[in-house]
C-alpha positions as CSV (number, residue, x, y, z in Angstrom):
1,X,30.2,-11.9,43.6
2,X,29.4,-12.9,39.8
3,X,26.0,-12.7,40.6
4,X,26.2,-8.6,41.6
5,X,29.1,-8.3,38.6
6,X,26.4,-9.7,36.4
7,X,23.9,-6.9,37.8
8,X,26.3,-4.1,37.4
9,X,25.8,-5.2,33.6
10,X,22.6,-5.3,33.0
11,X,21.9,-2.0,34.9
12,X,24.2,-0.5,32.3
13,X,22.3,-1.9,29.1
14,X,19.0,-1.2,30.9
15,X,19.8,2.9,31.5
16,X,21.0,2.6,27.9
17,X,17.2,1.9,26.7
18,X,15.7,4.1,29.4
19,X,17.8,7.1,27.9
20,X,16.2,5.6,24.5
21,X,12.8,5.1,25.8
22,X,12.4,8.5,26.5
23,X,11.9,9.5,22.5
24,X,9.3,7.7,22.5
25,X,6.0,9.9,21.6
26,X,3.2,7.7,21.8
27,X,1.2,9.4,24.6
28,X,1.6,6.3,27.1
29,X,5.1,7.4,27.5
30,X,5.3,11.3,26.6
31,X,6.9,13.5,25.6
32,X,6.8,15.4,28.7
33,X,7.9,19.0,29.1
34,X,11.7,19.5,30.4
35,X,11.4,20.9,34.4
36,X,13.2,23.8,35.3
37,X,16.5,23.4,37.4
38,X,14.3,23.8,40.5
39,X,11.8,21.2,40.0
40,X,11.7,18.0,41.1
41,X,14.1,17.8,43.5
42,X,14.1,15.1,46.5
43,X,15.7,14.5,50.3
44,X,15.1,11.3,51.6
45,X,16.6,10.1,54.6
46,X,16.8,6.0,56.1
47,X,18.0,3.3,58.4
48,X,18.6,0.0,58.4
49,X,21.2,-3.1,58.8
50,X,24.1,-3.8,56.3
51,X,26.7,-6.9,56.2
52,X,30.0,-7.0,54.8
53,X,31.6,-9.8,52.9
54,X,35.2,-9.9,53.2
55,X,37.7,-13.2,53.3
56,X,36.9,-14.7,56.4
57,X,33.7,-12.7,57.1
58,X,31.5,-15.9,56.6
59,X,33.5,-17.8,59.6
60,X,30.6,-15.6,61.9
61,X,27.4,-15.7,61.8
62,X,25.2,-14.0,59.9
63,X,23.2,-12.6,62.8
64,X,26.6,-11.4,64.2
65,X,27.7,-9.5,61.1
66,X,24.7,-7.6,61.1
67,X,25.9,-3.6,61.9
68,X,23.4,-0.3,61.8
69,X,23.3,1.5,58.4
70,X,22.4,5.2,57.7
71,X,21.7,7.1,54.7
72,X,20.3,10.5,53.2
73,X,20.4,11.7,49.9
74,X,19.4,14.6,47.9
75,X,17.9,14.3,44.6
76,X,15.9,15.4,41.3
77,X,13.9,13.0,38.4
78,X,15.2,14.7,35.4
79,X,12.3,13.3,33.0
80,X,9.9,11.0,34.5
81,X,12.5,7.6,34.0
82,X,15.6,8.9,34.7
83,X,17.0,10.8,38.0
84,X,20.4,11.3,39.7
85,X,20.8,11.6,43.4
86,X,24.0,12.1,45.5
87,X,23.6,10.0,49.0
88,X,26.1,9.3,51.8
89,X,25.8,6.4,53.5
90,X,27.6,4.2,56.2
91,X,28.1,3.9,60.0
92,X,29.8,0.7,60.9
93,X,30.6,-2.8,60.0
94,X,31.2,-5.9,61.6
95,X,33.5,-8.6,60.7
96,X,35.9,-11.6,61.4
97,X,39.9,-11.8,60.9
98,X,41.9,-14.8,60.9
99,X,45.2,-13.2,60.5
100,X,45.1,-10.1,62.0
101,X,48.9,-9.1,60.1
102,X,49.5,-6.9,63.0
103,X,46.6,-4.4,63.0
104,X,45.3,-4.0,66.7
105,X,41.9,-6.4,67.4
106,X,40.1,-5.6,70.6
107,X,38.6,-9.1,70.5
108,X,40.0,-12.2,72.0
109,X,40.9,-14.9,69.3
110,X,37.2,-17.1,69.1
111,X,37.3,-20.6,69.4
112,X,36.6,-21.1,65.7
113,X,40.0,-19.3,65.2
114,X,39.1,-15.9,64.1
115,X,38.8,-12.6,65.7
116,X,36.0,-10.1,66.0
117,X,36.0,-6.9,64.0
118,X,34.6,-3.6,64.0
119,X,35.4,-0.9,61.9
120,X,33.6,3.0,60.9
121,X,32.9,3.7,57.0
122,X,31.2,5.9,55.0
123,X,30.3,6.6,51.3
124,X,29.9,8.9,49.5
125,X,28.5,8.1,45.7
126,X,26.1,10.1,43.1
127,X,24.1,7.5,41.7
128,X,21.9,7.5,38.1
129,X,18.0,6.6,38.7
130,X,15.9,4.4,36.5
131,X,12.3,4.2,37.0
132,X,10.9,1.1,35.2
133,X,7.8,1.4,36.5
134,X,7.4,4.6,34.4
135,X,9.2,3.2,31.4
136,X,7.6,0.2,31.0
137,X,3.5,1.3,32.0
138,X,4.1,4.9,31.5
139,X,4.4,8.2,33.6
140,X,1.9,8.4,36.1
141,X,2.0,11.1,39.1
142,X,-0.5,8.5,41.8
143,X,1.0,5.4,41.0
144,X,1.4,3.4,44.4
145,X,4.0,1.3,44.2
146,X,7.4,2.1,41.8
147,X,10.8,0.2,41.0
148,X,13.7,2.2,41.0
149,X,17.1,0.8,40.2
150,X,20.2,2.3,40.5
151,X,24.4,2.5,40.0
152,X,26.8,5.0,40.8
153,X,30.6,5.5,41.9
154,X,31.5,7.7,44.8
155,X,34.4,8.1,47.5
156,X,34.3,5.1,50.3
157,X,36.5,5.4,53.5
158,X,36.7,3.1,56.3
159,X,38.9,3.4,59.6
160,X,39.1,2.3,63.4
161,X,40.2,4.8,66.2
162,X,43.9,5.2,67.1
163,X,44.6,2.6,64.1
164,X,46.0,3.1,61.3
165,X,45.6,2.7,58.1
166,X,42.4,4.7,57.0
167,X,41.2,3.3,54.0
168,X,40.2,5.7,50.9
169,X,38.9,4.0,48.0
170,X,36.4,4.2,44.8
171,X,33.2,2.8,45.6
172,X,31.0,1.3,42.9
173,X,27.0,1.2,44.0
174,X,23.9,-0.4,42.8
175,X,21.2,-1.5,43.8
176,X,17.1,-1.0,43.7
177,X,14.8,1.3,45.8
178,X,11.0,0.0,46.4
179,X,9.5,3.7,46.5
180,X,5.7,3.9,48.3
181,X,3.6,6.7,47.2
182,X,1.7,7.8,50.7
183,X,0.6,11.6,49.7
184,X,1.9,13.5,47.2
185,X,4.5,15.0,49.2
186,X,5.5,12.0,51.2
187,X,7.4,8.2,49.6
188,X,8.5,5.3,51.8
189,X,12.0,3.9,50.7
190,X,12.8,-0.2,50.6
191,X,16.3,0.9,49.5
192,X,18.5,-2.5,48.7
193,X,22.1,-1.4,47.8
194,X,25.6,-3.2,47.1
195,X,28.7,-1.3,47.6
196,X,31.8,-2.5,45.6
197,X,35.0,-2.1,47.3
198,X,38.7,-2.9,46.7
199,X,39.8,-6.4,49.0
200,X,41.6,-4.0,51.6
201,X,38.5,-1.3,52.3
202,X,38.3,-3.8,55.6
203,X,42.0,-3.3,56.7
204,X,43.2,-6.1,55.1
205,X,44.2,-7.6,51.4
206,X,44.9,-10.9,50.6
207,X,44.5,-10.7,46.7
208,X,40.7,-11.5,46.8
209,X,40.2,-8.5,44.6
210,X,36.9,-6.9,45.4
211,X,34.6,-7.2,47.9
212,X,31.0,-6.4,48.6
213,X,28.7,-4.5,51.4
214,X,25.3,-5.1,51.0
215,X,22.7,-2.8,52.6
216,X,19.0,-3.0,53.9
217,X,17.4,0.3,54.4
218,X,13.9,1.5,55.3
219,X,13.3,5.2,55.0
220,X,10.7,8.3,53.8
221,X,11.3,10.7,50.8
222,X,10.0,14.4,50.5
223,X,9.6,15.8,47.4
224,X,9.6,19.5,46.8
225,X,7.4,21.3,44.7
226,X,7.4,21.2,41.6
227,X,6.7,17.0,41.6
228,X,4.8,16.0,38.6
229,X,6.1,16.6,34.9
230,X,4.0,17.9,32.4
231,X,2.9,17.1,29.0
232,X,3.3,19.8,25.8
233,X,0.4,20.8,24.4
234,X,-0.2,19.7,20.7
235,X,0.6,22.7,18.4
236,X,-1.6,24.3,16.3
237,X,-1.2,24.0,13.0
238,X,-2.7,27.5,12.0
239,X,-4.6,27.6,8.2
240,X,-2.7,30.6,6.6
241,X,-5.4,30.1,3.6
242,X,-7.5,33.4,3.6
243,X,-3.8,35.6,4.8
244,X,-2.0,33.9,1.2
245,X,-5.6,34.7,-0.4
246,X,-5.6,38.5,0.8
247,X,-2.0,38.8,0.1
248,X,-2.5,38.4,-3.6
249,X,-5.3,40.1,-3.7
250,X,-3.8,43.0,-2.4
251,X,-0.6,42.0,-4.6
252,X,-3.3,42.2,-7.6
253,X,-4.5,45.7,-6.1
254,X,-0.7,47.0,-6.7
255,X,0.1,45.4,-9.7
256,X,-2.9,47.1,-11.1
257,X,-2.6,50.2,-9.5
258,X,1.1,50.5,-10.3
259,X,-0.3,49.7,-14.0
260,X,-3.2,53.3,-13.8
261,X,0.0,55.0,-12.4
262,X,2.3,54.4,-15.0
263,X,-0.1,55.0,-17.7
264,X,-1.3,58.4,-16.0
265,X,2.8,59.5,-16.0
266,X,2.5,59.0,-19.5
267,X,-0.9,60.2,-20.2
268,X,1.0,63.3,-18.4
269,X,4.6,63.1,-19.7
270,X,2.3,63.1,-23.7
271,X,0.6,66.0,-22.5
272,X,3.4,67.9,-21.4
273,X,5.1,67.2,-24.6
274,X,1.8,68.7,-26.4
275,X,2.3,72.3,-28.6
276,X,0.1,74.6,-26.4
277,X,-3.4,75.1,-27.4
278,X,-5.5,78.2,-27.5
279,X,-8.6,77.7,-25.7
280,X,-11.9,80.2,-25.9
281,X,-14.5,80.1,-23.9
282,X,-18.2,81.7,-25.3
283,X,-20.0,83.0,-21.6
284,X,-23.3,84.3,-21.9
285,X,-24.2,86.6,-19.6
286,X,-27.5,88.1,-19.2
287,X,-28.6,90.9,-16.9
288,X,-32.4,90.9,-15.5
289,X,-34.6,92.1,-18.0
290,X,-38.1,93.8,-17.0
291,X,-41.4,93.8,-19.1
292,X,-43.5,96.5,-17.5
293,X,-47.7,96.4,-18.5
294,X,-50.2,99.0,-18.2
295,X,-52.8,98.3,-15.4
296,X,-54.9,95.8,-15.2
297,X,-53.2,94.3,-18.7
298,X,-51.4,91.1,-19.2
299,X,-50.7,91.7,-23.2
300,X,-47.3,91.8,-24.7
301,X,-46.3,95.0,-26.8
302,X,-44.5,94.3,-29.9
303,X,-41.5,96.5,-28.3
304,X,-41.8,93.8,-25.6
305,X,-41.4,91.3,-28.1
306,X,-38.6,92.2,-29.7
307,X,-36.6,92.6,-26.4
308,X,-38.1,89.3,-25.6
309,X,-36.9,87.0,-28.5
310,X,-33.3,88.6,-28.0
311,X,-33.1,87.4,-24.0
312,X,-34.7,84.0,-25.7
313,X,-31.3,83.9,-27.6
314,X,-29.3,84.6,-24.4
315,X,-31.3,81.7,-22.8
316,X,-30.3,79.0,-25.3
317,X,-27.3,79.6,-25.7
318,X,-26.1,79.7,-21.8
319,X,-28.0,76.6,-21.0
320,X,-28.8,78.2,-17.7
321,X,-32.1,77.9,-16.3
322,X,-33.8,81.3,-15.8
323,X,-36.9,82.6,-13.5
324,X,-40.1,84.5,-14.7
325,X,-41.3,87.0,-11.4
326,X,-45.0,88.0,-12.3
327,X,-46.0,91.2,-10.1
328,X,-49.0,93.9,-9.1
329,X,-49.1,96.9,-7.5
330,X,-50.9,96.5,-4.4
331,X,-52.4,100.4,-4.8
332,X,-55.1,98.6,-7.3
333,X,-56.8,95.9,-7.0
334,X,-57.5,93.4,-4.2
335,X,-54.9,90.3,-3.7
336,X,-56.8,87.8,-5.1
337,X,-57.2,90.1,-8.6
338,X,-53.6,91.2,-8.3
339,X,-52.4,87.7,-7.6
340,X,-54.3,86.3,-11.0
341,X,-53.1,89.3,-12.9
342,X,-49.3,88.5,-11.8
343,X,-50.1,85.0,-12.6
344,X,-51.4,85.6,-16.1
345,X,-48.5,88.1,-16.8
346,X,-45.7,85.4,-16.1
347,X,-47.5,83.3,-18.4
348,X,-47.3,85.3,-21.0
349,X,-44.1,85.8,-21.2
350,X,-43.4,82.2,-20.8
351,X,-45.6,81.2,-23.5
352,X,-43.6,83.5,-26.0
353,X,-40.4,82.3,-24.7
354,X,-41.3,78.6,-25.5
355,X,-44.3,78.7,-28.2
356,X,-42.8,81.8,-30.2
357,X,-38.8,81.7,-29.1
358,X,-38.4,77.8,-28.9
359,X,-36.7,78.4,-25.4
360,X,-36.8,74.5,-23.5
361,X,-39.1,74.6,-21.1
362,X,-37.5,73.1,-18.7
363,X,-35.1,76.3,-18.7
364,X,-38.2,78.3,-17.2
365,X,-39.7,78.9,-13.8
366,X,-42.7,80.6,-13.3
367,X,-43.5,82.3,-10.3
368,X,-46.8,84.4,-9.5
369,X,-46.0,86.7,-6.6
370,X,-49.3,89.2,-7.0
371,X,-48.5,92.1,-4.9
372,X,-46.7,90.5,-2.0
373,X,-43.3,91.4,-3.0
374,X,-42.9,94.7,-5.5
375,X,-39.8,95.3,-7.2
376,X,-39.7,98.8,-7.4
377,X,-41.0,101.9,-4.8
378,X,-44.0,103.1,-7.5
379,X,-47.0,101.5,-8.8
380,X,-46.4,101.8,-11.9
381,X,-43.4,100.2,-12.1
382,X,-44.7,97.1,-10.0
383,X,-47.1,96.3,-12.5
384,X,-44.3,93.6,-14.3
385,X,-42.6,90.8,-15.5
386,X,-38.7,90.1,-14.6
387,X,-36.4,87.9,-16.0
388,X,-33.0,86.7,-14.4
């Protein structure tokens, strides 16, 4: 009895570090990602023998007090060292009695002076997991073999047909399960488990206190999907350098633009504020002027002239830059004399413009068009030089 007490307490200081274990982050032992609700889960069903130790239990023999035992629970590994399962458990138990205190016994007294019991019980318990396998050599999904100890409290009832009393009373569990990995679905349970019960769970109560059921049970778990827990991946520490760099460049960009704006509203507030100004503008405007020449002649007439150096004044002053049209009449000559003539009559006036005018040259174009292109609907008059 001191022996399982003593269990019960070191079971609670050992789920106490596994709770603690599990902050541990050196990648042996995690962290591992948190399941969903769903995940995880377990059923696992078994059989075997349990024997009850009650006050005059040890009068039989051991072989004798051996009775069937049945169990099945359902439940889910909340991290990969800590789970919590709810299991019901029971079928019969055998026992002796020395004083039977007026309960019915369907045995005849044996000659060691005790009777023969038999009773029906059940419990019902939710139990807290510890996987030291995984705390102590870390998590790993295709580990073979794993040792899994457990305690829990639950609802225990025992009772005998057509007697009376039936026992209800708060059962205390623990115990350790041998878990087999044979697939990855599939376990095989060694299940060893104590059951804690007041003195009376058997019928009878002589002050003893508590006593114990142990339980030897051989079984197979299934484990739904989802059945392995994941690790987190390490997070990536992003380098926000060239973001912060652009950021005040573009904080530069606006400060200096705001800087052009402001000094353009006053630039523009100053110039409002200005007295208006009177403004002229000098345009020089020059209509095509025409030098005409006698036939086959490429001189310049002092008439000429004088027209001449006033359109040279006209030029300078407007800054434009102007063209010189050389033509012939086509109803003398041949092209090739009427081209040269055209030619020679542009340069003429060009030449005065620059050499006698000062006009820049690069104000002038000369172009020769011999008697390709006439200006005017009589020979005579296609025989000239026009400026514009």
């Amino acid at each position: 009895m001191k022996k399982i007490l003593t269990l019960v307490l070191l079971f609670t200081a050992v789920v106490t570090y596994a709770q603690q274990s599990e902050t541990k982050t050196d990648s042996k032992y995690g962290p591992y990602l948190t399941n969903g609700f769903f995940d995880n889960w377990f059923i696992s069903v078994g059989g075997g023998v349990q024997i009850y130790f009650g006050e005059h239990d040890g009068d039989m023999d051991t072989g004798d007090r051996l009775a069937p035992a049945f169990d099945v629970a359902l439940g889910k590994w909340i991290t990969p060292n800590l789970g919590v399962r709810a299991q019901f458990a029971g079928i019969e138990v055998n026992g002796a009695v020395r004083n039977p205190q007026g309960r019915y016994i369907d045995s005849p007294l044996n000659s060691s002076g005790f009777y023969e019991e038999q009773f029906s019980m059940f419990n019902l318990h939710g139990d807290i997991l510890w996987n030291i396998s995984n705390t102590i050599g870390g998590y790993r999904a295709d580990r073979f073999w794993e040792f899994i100890p457990f305690m829990g409290v639950g609802y225990a009832r025992s009772w005998k047909d057509d007697v009376d009393p039936v026992v209800k009373e708060v059962g205390f569990s623990t115990g350790v399960i041998n878990k087999l990995r044979i697939s990855p679905s599939f376990d095989i349970n060694l299940e060893l488990r104590a059951l804690l019960v007041n003195d009376r769970f058997d019928g009878y109560e002589v002050g003893e206190g508590i006593e114990e059921l142990a339980t030897a049970t051989v079984g197979f778990s299934y484990k739904f999907p989802k059945r392995t827990f994941d690790r987190p991946e390490k997070p990536i520490v992003p380098d926000y350098t060239p973001y912060t760099s652009k950021i005040s460049d573009l904080e530069k960009q606006i400060a200096s633009t705001d800087a052009k704006a402001k000094k353009l509203a006053d630039d523009l507030n100053a110039e409002k504020n200005k007295k208006p100004a009177t403004i002229t503008k000098v345009e020089y405007v020059a209509s095509p002027m025409a030098i005409f020449f006698p036939i086959n002649v490429s001189k310049i007439t002092e008439k000429d002239l004088i027209n001449l150096g006033n359109f040279a004044d006209i030029i300078k002053k407007s800054g434009n830059k102007f063209k010189i049209l050389g033509s012939a009449d086509k109803a003398t000559g041949n092209k090739k004399i009427n081209m040269k003539l055209s030619k020679d009559r542009a340069n003429r006036v060009y030449d005065a413009l620059v050499n006698k005018f000062g006009v820049n040259p690069n104000q002038l174009e000369v172009i020769a068009k011999g008697d390709e292109n006439e200006p005017f609907n009589k020979p005579v008059l296609n025989r000239v030089v026009i400026l514009e």
